[in-house]
N, CA, C and O of each residue as an XYZ file, in Angstrom:
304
protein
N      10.584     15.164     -6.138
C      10.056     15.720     -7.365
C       8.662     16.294     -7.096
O       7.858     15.757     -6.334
N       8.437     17.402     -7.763
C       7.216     18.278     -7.485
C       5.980     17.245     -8.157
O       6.177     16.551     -9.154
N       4.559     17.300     -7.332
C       4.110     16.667     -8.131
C       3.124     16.671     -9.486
O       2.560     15.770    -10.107
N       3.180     17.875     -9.614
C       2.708     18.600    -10.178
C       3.377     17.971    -11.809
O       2.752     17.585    -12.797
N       4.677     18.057    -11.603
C       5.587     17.978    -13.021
C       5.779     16.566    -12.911
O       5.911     16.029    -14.011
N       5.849     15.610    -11.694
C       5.859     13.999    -12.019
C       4.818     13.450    -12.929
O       4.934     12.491    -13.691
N       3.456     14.448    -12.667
C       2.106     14.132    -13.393
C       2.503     14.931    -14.894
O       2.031     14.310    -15.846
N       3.033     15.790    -15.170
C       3.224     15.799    -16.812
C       3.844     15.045    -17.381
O       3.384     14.430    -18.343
N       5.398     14.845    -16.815
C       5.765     13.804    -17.172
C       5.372     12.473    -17.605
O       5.978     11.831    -18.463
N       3.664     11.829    -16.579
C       3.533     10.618    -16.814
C       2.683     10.677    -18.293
O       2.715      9.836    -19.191
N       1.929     11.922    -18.246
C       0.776     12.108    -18.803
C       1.889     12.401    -20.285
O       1.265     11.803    -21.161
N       2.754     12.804    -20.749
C       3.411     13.034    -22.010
C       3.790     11.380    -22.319
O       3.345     10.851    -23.337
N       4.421     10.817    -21.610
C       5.120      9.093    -21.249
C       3.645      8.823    -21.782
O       3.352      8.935    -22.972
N       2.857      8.502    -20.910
C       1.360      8.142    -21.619
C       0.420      8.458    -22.868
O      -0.406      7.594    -23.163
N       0.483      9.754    -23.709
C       0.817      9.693    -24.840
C       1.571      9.268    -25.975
O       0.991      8.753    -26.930
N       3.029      9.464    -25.960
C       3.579      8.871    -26.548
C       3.705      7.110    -26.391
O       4.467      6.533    -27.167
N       2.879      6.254    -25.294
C       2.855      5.050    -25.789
C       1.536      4.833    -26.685
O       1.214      3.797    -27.266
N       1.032      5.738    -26.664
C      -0.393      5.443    -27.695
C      -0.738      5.939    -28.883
O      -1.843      5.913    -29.424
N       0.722      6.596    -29.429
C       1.494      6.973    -30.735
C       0.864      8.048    -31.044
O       0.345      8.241    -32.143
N       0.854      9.252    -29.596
C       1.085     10.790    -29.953
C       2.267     11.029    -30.438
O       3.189     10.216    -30.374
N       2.348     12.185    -30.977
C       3.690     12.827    -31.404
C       3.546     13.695    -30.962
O       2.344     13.954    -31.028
N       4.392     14.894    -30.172
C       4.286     16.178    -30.135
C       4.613     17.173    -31.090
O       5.697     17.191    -31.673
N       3.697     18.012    -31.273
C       3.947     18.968    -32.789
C       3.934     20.625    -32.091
O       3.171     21.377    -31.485
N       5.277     20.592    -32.621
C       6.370     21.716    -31.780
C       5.418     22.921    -32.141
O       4.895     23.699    -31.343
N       5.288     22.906    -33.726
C       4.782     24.388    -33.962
C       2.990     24.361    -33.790
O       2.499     25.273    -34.455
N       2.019     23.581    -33.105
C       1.116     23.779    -32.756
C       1.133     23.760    -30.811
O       0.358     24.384    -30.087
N       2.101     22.977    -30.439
C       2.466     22.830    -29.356
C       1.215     22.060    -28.966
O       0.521     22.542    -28.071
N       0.849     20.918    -29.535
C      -0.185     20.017    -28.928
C       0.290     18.455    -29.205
O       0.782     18.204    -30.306
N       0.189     17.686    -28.488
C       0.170     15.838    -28.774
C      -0.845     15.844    -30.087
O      -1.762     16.648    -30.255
N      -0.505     14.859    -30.899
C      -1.444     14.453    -31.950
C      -0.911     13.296    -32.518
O       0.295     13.053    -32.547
N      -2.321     12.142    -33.245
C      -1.895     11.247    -34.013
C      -3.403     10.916    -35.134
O      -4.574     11.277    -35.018
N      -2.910     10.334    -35.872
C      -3.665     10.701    -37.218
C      -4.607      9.226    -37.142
O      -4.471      8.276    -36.372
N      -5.236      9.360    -37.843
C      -6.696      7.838    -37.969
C      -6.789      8.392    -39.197
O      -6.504      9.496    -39.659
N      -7.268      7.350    -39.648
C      -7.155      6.691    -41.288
C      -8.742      5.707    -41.240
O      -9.116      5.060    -40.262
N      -9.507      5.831    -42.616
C     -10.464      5.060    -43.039
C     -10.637      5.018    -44.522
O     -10.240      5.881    -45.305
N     -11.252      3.958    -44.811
C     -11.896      4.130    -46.271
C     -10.356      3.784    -47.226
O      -9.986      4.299    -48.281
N      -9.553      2.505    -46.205
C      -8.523      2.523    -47.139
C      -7.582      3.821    -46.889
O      -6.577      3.614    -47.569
N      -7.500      4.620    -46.461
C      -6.627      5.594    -46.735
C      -7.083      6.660    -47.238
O      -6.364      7.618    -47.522
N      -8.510      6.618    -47.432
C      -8.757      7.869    -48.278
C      -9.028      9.055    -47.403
O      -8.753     10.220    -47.692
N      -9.641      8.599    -46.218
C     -10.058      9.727    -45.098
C      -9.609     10.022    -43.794
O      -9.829      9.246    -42.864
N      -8.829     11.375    -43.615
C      -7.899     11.242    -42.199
C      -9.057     12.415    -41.310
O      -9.883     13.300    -41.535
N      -8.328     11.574    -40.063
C      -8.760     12.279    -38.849
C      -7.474     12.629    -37.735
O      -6.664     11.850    -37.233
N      -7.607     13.928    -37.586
C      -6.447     14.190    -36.484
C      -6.961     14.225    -34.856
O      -7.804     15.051    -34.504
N      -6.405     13.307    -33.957
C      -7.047     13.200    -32.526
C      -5.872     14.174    -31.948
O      -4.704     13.986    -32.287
N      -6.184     15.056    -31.201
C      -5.181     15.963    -30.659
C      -5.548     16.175    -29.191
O      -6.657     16.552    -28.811
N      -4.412     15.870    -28.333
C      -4.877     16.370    -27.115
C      -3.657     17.525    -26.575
O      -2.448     17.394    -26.768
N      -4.364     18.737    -25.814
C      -4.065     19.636    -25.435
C      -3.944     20.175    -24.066
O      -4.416     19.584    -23.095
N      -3.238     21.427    -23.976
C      -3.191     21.464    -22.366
C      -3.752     22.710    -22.522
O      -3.682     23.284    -23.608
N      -4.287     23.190    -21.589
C      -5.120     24.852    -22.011
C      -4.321     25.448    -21.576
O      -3.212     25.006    -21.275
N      -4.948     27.340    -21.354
C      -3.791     28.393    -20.548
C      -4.169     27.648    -18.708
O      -3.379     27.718    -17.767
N      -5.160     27.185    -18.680
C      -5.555     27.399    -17.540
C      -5.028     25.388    -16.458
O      -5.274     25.037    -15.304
N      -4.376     24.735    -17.482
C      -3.454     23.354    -17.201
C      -4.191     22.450    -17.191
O      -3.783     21.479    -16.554
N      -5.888     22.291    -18.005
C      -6.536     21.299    -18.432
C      -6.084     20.647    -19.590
O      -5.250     21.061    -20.395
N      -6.775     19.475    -19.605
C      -6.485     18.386    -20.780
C      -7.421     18.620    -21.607
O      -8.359     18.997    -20.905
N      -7.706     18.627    -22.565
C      -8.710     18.390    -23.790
C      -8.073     17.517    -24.707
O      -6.892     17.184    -24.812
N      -9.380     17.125    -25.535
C      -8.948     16.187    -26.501
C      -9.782     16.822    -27.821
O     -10.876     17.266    -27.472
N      -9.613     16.907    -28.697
C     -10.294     17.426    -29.973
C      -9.907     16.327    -31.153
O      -8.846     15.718    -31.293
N     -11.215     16.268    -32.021
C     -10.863     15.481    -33.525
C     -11.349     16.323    -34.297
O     -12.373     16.961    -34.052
N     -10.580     16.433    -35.454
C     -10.693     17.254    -36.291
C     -10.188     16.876    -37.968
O      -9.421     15.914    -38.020
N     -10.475     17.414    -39.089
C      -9.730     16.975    -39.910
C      -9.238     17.911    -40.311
O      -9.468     19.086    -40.026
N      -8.094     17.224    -41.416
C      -6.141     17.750    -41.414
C      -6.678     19.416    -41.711
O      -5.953     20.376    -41.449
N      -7.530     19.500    -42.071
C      -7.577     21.178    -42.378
C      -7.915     22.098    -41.010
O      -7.893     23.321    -40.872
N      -8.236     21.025    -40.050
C      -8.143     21.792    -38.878
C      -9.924     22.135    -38.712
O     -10.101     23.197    -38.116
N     -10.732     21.698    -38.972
C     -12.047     21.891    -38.534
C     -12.422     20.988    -37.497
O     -12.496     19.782    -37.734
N     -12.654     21.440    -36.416
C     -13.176     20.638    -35.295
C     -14.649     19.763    -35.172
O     -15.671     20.439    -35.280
N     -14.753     18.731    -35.018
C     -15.868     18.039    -34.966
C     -16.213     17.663    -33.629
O     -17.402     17.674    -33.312
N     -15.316     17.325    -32.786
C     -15.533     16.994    -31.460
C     -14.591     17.319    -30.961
O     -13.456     17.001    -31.314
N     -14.967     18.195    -29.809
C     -13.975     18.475    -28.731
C     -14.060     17.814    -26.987
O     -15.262     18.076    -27.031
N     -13.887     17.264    -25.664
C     -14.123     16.922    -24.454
C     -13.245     17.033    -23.549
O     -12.396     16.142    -23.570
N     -13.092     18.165    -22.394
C     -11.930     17.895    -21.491
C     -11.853     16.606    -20.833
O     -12.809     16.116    -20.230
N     -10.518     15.958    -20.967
C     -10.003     14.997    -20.546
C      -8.991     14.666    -19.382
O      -8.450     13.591    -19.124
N      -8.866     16.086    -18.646
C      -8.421     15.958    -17.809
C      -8.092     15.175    -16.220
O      -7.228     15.318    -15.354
N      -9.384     14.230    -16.414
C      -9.176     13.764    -15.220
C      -9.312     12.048    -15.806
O      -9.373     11.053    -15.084
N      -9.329     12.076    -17.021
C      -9.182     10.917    -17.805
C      -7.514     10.177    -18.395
O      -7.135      9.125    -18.909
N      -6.849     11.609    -17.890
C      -5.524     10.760    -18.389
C      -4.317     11.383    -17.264
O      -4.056     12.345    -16.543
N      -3.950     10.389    -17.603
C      -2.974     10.118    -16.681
C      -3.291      9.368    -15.319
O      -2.387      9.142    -14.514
């Protein structure tokens, strides 16, 4: 197996145990955080760029970014 694609593989496997979902029509991993009771969400999204880096961004549900950090050599 190439290793290139053994490492996506682990790195998707490794998201989804830390309750990413993949969201087809943004084409990014994401999972939601909750505070204040429920009143206030945060979306943690991690991404792959054009260029096959990792990033991670939080943002809320309307999609405004607050923090973004490549994470590429942090996961997997």
């Amino acid at each position: 197996m190439d290793s290139a694609f053994a490492r996506e593989i682990t790195i998707r496997t490794l998201l989804r145990s830390r309750g990413y979902q993949f969201e087809q029509e943004n084409q990014w991993w994401v999972r939601e955080w909750t505070t204040n009771g429920g009143q206030e969400k945060v979306l943690e999204v991690a991404l792959k760029t054009e260029d096959g880096e990792w990033n991670k961004l939080m943002m809320t549900p309307n999609g405004q970014v607050f923090y973004a950090e490549a994470i590429n050599k942090e996961i997997g």
